[in-house]
C-alpha positions in Angstrom: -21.9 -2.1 4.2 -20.3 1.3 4.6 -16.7 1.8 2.7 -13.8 1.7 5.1 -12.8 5.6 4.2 -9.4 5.4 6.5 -8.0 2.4 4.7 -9.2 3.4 1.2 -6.9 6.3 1.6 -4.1 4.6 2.0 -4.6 2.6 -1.2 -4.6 3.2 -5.3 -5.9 1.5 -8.0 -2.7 1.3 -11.2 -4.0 1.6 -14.5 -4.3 -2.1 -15.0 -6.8 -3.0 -11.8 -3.6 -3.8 -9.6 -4.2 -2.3 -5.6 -1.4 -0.7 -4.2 -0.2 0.4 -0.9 3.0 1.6 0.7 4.5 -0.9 3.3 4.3 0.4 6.7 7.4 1.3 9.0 10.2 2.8 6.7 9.9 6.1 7.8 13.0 6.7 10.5 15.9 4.5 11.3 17.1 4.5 7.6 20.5 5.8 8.7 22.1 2.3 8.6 20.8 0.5 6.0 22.4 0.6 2.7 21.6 2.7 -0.4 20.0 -0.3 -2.3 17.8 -0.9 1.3 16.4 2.4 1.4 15.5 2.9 -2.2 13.5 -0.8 -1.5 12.0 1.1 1.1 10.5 3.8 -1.0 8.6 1.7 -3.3 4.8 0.7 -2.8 3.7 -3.1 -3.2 0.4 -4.5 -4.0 -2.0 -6.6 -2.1 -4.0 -8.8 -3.1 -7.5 -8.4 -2.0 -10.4 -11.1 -2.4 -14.0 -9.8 -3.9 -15.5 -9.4 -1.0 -12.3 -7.2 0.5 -12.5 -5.0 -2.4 -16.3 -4.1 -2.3 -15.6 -3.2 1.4 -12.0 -1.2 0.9 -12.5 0.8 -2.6 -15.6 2.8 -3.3 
């Protein structure tokens, strides 16, 4: 099966096997929250995929 390429760029691979991605829709609309809010915005999370997810989504 062919590698997902649009989704693969969206994710990363930390040092210690963890996949990461950045949680859609914090990009406008920030004006209101609090401080604290948006910096929780900025951060990535990870996901956990199962075996089979993993051979499809990274190379």
């Amino acid at each position: 099966m062919k590698t997902n390429k649009s989704f693969t760029k969206r994710l990363r691979v930390s040092k210690k096997g963890k996949v990461i991605s950045r949680v859609p829709g914090h990009n406008h609309f920030n004006a209101k929250d609090s401080g604290r809010a948006r910096q929780r915005k900025g951060r990535a999370s990870s996901i956990a995929l199962s075996i089979a997810d993993r051979s499809r989504f990274l190379p």
